[in-house]
N, C-alpha and C positions, 0 to 999 in steps of 0.2 A: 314511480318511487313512493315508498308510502310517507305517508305524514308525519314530518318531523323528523325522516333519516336522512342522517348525512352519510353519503358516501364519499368513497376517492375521487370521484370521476368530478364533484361538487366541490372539492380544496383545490387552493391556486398552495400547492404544496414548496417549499425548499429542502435543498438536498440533506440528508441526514449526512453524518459524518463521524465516523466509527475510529477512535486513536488509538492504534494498538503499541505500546511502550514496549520501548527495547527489551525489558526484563520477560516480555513475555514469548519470546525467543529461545529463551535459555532450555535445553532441553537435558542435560548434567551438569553435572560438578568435576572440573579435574582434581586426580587421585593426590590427595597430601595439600591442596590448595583450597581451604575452607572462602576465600574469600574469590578468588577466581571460578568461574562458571562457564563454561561450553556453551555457546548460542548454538550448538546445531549439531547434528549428527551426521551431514552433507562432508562437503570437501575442506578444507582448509582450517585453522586454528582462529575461526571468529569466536570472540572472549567477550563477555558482559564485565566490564573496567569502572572505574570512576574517570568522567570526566574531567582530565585534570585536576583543580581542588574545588567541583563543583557541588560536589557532594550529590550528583544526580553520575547515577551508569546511563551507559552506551556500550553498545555492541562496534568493537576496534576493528577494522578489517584491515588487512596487509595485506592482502595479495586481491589479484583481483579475478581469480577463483575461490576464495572465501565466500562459503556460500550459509544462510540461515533459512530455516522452515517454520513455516509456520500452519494449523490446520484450521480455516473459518467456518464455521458453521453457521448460514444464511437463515436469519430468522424471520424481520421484516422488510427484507431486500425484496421489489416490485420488481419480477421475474423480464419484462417487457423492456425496462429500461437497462442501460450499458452500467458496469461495474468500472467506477475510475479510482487509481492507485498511485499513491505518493510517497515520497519517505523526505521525515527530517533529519538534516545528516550536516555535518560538521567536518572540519580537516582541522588540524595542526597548522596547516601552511598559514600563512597569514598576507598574502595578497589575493585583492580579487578576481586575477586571470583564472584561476585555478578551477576547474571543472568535472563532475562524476556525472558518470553515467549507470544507471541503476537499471537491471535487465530482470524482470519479474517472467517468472515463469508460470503456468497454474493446471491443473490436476484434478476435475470435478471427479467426485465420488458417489456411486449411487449405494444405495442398500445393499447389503450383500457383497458387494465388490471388497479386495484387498484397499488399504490405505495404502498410496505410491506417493514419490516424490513428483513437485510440481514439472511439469514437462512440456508443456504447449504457448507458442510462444505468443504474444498480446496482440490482440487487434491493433493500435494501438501502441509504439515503443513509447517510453519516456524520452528519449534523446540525452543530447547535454545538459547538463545543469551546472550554472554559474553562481560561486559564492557572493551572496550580497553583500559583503563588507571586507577590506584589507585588514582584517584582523584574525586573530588566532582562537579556533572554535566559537565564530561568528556563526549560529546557527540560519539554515536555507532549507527551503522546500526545492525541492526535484520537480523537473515537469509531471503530468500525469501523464501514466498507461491508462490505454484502455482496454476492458474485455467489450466487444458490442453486441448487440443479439445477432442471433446465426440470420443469414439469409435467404437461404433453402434449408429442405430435408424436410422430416417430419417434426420438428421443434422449431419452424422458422419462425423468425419475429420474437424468440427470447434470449435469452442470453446463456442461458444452461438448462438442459432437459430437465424437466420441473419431477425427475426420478431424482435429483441429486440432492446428496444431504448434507456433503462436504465439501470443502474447494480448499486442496493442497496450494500451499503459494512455495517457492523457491527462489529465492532473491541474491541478487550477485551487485559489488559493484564494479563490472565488467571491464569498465573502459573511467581512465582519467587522463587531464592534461595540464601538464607545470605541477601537477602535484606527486611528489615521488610516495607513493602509497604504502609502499617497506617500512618511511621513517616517520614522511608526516602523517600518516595512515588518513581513510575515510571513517569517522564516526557515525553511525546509527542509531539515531535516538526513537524512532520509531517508524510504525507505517499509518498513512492513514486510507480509510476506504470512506467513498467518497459516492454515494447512490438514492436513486429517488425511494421512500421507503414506503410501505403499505400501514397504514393507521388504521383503516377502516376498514369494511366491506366488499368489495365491488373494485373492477380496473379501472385506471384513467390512460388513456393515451394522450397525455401529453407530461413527460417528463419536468422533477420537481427544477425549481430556480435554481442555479449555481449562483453564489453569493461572495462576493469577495470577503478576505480571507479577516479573521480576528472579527474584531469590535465596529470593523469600517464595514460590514455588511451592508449597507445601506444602498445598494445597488448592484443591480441581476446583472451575472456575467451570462454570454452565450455560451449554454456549455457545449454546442458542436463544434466553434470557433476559437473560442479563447481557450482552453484546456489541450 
């Protein structure tokens, strides 16, 4: 190493964390409805809404083929380590039995290739997710998905063939329970991506820290165990 570089291999790194807002979802506008906006051009009638009187939008889903897209384009994402995937989401209901399940789908894209919708299903599902509080649009994180790196072929030990410059996502909330999804609908306030990132130079085999969540960061989750 020469004198006075730091590389990756040389940071005891934590994970970046990428927030992508409901709004950025929205891919039209319904016809005569200046304030109503289409999250998606997939299946179902998911709508960028105001949050109650929150003055903050969300993406309303009713049905639970209501599907949104979105396209990422990987900049300092460290090809080596797995890609993990959340979404903050909300119900109407207001007890805390009430449970979504969030089904990410995803679509790497190389150069030249057509843009498709996301289709491959996660290493990784999210599963259930339980709302933290008996109240009404108490906001909760979802488990994590995960993408992991392949573990054969000619690209084993990454996560997507380092030819790709895109990754289609396609997100559903597939599966609920006590919550009637028609009326108390599931909320989408956003997704978050969740990855060890490259800052420098050079690989590191050993993935950044997963750090518990907000302000209480102050101690490493395992991120093969706990996530």
């Amino acid at each position: 190493m020469h004198k006075n570089s730091i590389r990756n291999a040389n940071l005891d790194l934590v994970t970046k964390r990428v927030f992508i807002p409901a709004q950025e979802f929205v891919q039209s506008q319904v016809t005569g409805a200046s304030v109503i906006l289409d999250a998606g051009f997939g299946t179902g009638a998911a709508q960028l809404l105001e949050l109650g009187t929150s003055a903050h939008g969300a993406i309303r889903l009713e049905a639970t083929n209501d599907d949104v897209n979105y396209l990422w384009v990987p900049g300092d994402f460290d090809n080596r380590h797995p890609l993990h995937i959340r979404y903050l989401w909300t119900s109407d209901y207001a007890s805390a039995d009430g449970t979504a399940t969030f089904t990410t789908l995803f679509t790497p894209i190389k150069s030249g290739e057509a843009v498709a919708i996301g289709a491959t299903a996660l290493t990784k599902t999210h599963g259930a997710s339980s709302k933290t509080a008996a109240t009404a649009r108490a906001i909760s994180w979802s488990k994590y998905g995960t993408i992991a790196p392949l573990a054969t072929g000619t690209h084993a030990n990454h996560t997507f063939n380092p030819e790709v410059i895109a990754v289609a996502f396609n997100v559903t909330c597939s599966a609920v329970a006590n919550i009637t999804i028609a009326s108390d609908y599931v909320w989408l306030l956003g997704m978050e991506l969740v990855y060890t990132p490259r800052i420098t130079f050079g690989k590191s085999d050993r993935p950044a820290r997963m750090l518990k969540d907000g302000l209480a960061a102050n101690l490493e989750l395992d991120v093969t165990n706990d996530i």
